[in-house]
N, C-alpha and C positions, 0 to 999 in steps of 0.2 A: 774707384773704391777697391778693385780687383789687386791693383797694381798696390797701391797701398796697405794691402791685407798683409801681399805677399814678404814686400818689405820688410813690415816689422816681425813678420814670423822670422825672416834671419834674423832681425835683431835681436829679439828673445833668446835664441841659440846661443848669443852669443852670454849670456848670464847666467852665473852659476841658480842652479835650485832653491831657491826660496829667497834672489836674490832680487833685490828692487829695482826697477826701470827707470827713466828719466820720469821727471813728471809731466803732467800732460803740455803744459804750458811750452815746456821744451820740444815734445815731441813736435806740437804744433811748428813750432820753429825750425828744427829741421826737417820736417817734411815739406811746409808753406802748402796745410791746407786750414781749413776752419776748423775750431773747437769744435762744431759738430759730427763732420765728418771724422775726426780724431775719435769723439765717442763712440762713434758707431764702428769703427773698425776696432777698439779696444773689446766694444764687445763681444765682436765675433771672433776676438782668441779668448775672450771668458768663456763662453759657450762651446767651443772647441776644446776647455781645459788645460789650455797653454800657459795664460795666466792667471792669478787669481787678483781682484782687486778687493782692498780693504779700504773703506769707507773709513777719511781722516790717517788715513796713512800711508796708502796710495794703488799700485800697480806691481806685481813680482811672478816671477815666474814661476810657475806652479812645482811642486814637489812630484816625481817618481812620474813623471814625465819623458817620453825618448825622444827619436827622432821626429820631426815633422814629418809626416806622410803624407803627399799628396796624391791620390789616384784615382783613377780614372778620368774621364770628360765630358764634363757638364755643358759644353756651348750648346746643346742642345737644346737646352733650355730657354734660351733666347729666343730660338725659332717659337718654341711651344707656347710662352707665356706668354709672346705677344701679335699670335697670327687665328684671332677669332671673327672670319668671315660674317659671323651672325651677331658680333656687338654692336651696336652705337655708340656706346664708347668705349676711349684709346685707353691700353692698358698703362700707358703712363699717367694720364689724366685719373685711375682710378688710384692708382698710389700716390698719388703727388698728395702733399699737405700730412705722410703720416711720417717722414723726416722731422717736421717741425714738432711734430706730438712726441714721437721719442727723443727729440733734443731737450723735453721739456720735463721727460722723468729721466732723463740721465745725470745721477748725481755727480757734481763736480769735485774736483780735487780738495784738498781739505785747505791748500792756501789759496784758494777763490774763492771768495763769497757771494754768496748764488742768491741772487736777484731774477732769479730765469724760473723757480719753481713754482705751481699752482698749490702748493699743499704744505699745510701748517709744520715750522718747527716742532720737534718732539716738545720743547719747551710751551707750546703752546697745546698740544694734543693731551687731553683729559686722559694718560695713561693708568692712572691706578684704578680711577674708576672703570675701562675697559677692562681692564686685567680680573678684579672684584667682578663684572657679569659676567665674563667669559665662565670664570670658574661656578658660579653659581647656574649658569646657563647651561654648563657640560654633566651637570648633577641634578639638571631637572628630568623628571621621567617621561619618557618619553623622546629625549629631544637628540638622538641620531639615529629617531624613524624617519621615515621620508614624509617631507612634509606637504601639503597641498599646490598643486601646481600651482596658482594663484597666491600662495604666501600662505601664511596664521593671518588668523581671522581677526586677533588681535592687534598685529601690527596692520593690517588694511587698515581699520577703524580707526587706528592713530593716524595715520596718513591722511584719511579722508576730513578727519577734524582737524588737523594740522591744516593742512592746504586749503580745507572750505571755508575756516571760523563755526562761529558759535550757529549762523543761520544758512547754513552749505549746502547747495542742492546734489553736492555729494554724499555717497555711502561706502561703506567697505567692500560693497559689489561691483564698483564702480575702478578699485584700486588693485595693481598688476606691483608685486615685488616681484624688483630685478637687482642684478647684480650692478648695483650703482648706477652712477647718471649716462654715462659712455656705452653703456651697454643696453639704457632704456631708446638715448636717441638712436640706437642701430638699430632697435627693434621697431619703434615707430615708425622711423623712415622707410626701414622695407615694409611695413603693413600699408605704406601710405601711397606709395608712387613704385611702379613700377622700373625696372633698368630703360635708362635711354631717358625715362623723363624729364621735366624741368624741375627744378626746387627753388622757392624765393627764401635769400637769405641776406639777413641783414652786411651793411658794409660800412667799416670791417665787421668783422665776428671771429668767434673764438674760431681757432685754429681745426680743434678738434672736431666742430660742426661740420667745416668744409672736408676736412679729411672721412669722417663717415659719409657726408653727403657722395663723394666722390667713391670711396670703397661700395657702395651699395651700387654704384652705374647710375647714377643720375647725374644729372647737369645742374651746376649751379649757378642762378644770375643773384648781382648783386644788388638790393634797394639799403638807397643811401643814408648813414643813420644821421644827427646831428645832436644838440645838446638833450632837446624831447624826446629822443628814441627813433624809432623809424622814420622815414618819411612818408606819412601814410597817401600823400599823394598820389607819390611815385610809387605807392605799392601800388594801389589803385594801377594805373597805367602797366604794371610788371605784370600784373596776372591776367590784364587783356591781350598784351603783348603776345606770352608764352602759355595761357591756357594753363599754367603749372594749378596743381590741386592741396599743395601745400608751401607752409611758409613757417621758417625755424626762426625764433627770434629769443631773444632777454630782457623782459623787460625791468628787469632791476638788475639796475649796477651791471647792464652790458659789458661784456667783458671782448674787446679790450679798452673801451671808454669810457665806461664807467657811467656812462648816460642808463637815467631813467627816464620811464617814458610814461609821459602826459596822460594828467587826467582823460582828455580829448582827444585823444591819440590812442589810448586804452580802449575809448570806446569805438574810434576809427577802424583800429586793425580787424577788433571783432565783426564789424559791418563790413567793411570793406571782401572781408575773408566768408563769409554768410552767402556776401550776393555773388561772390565769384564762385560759388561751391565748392568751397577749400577749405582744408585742413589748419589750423595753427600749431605747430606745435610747440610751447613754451617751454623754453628750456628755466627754471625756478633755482642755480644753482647757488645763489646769493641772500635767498631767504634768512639764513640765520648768521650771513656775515655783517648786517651791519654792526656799526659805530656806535659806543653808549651818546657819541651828541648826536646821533641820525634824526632825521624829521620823521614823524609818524611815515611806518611804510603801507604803501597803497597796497590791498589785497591783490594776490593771483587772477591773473586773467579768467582761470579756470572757476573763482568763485562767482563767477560773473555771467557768468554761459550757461542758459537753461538750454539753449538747442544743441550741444553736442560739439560744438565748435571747435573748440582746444583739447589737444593731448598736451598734458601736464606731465613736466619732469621734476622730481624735487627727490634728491639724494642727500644720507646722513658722512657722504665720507668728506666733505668740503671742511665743516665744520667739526669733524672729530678725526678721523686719521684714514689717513690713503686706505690701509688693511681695512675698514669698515665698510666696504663694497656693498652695500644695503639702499636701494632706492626707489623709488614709484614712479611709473605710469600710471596716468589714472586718465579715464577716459569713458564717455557715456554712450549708450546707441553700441548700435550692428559691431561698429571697430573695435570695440573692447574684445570681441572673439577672435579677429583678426589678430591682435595683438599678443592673445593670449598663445594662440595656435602658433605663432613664428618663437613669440619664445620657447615654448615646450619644445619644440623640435629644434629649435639651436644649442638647450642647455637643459630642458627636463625640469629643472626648478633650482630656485637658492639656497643650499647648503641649511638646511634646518638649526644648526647648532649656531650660525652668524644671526640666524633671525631671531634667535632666541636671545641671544648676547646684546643685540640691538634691543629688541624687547622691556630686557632687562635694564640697562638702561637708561630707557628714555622714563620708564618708571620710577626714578630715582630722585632725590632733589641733587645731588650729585651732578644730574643734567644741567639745569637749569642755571646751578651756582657756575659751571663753565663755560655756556653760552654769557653769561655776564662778565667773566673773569675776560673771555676771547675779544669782548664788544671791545671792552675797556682796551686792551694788548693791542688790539687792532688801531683804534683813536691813535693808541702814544704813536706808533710803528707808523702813522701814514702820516704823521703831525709829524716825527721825526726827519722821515726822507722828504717833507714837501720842503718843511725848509732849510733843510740840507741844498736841494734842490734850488730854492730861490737866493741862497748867496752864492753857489757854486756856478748854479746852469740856467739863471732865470728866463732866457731867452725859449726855454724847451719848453715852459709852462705855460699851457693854455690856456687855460682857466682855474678855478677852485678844484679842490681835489674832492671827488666821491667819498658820502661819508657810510661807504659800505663796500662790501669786496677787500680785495688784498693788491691792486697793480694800478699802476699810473701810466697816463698814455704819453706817450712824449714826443713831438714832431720834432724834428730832424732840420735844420736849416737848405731849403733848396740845392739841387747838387751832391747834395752827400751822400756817397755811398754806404747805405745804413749795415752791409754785409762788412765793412770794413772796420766801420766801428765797432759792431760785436766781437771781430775778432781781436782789434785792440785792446775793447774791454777785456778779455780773455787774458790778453796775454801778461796786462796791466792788472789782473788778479780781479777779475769780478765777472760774472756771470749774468749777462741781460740777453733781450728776445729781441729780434730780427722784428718789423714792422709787418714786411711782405707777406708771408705765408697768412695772415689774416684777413688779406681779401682775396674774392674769386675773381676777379680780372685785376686791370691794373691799379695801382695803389695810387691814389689821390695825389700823395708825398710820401719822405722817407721819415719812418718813425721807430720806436724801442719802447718795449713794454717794461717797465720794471715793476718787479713783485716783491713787496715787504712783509712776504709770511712766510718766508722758508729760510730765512737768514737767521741766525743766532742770536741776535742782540739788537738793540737802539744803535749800538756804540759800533755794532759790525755796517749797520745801515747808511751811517755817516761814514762810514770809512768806504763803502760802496760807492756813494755818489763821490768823492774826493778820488777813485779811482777810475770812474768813469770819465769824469772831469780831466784828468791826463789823457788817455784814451782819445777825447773827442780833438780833431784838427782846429787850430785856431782860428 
């Protein structure tokens, strides 16, 4: 990465001020490394001020800019950040899996179309109605005091009836505002398990699970998921094994399978997790992505647990826009102070003028008419790529497609190197996810995640899968 940083920095030199770069696609090619690693070294001349890059029109070298300066010597670093006598665990094992999380907010060139993101096109993000509570929300009185550590008492109370329904053994006392979902699983996980411990997490699972599971210094083992979700067997058998005291799981629209999980299996993980005196924590990220044809969805775990069992995640930024960083823990018994006490002290509280914006809102019919308008957007988009999919790649199709979330799981033909695909996709203009980084040991088979909510169109969707299609070896 070193050697490659250095590289393009002469390259850069070599362009006049405010003149444009190759694009990534190229640079990929003559350097012969991955689209990701390409991103990540682009970034670090963003951030350096070398280049600037423009979103849809590409990469240039930044104006009133001089020479590169390189000085001083950092190898010492090396020693420092990875010689802690008193860890359990390797500091690579704690970084490892957040490469895959920032491949996945690094936006792509504007001639790729990006099948790789978790987060709605603008096209699909409720903007004016954000735009409308921000400004109503910055002119209410009161609203850049500082707000209660624990949130507004008014967005707990929607959280707590969101999450619980109409007969909830939840309250707004029960419910922790945090700065979205990624930042409630980081707080949970450290209230939960100490460094060094074990954590059971499903396999595969979302990227970013294993990457906080790992940044926090925990171990993570993997229990196997299949069409019903966990395998609550095999959890059973995991948490005698490892004594872990918690267990991250999705039970709606698992991402990256898309598996929901079983009436019987619902009630399994609860028990199972009871008698091993363990923690759940459900990650709810998919709550308001289903499909207008979806089946009735099953309530939250957490409406279902009178003893404290589940720490519950359910965030507003999946369904309305990355920037709406707005989300809940909610959690009963002793740990809800735990909870509270690590976020205070990591972050103080949530920006009071976002909670009010949110607030604001969810108050609205404005809400509502766009959670319906997304359901719908969502159906065309996943109906589009499946059968894009079944006359292009039918072979990758496993089963029916989930009719909720935004991504398709797609296995990979035995043998194939799925790192070489992504980067052919790449080079062939389309933008998909590596399989690997989503389990914590080794990976079943090789597979590719593709996501049909951050592309531009139906029309860009097909033209996805027909570029992926060249990309894959015959």
């Amino acid at each position: 990465m070193g050697d490659l940083v250095a590289s393009l920095k002469l390259d850069v030199m070599r362009y006049h001020e405010g003149e444009r770069l190759p694009s990534s696609r190229e640079l990929v090619q003559r350097h012969q490394v991955s689209p990701g690693t390409m991103s990540r070294a682009i970034a670090v001349l963003v951030a350096e001020g070398l280049v600037v890059s423009r979103p849809g029109s590409g990469v240039f070298r930044a104006v009133g800019r001089g020479k590169v300066e390189i000085r001083g010597d950092v190898s010492w670093q090396d020693v420092a950040l990875n010689a802690d006598p008193a860890s359990t665990v390797d500091a690579a094992a704690r970084s490892a899996g957040a490469a895959a999380v920032l491949a996945t907010l690094t936006t792509p060139p504007a001639e790729v179309i990006d099948l790789n993101s978790g987060y709605l096109h603008t096209s699909l993000q409720p903007e004016r109605a954000l735009a409308t509570a921000m400004a109503r929300a910055g002119r209410r009185p009161g609203a850049w005091s500082r707000p209660p550590v624990e949130g507004l008492p008014e967005l707990r109370d929607w959280f707590a009836r969101d999450i619980g329904g109409p007969n909830s053994p939840l309250s707004a006392s029960d419910v922790l505002i945090t700065a979205g979902g990624q930042s409630a699983l980081t707080t949970a996980l450290r209230a939960l398990a100490a460094p060094g411990a074990p954590a059971l997490v499903e396999s595969p699972t979302y990227s970013g699970i294993l990457a906080v599971v790992r940044a926090a210094g925990l171990r993570p083992f993997p229990v196997p998921v299949d069409v019903d979700g966990v395998r609550t067997d095999l959890l059973a058998e995991a948490f005698e094994a490892t004594r872990a005291r918690v267990f991250v799981c999705q039970p709606l629209f698992q991402n990256p399978t898309g598996a929901t999980m079983s009436a019987q299996r619902r009630q399994d993980v609860l028990r199972v997790a009871r008698a091993a005196g363990a923690f759940v924590i459900e990650d709810d990220f998919a709550r308001r992505l289903a499909h207008t044809d979806s089946a009735p969805l099953p309530p939250p775990l957490a409406a279902d647990d009178p003893d404290g069992v589940v720490v519950h995640v359910r965030s507003l930024t999946k369904p309305a826009s990355p920037s709406l960083r707005i989300g809940a823990l909610t959690a009963r018994g002793p740990v809800f102070e735990r909870l509270r006490t690590i976020q205070a002290v990591d972050s103080f509280f949530v920006p009071r003028p976002l909670q009010e914006t949110a607030l604001d809102l969810l108050g609205t019919s404005a809400w509502a008419s766009h959670l319906r308008a997304l359901g719908l957007a969502l159906r065309d988009r996943r109906t589009t790529t499946h059968d894009a999919l079944r006359q292009a790649l039918p072979d990758l199709l496993a089963s029916n497609p989930p009719q909720g979330g935004y991504h398709l799981w797609l296995r990979l033909p035995d043998g194939t190197d799925e790192n070489a695909v992504v980067a052919a996709a790449f080079r062939s203009g389309v933008a998909v996810t590596a399989g690997s980084p989503y389990f914590a040991a080794e990976a079943s088979a090789a597979h590719i995640r593709l996501s049909y909510a951050s592309a531009a169109s139906t029309g860009q969707l097909e033209e996805g899968v027909r570029r992926l299609q060249q990309a894959l070896p015959a």
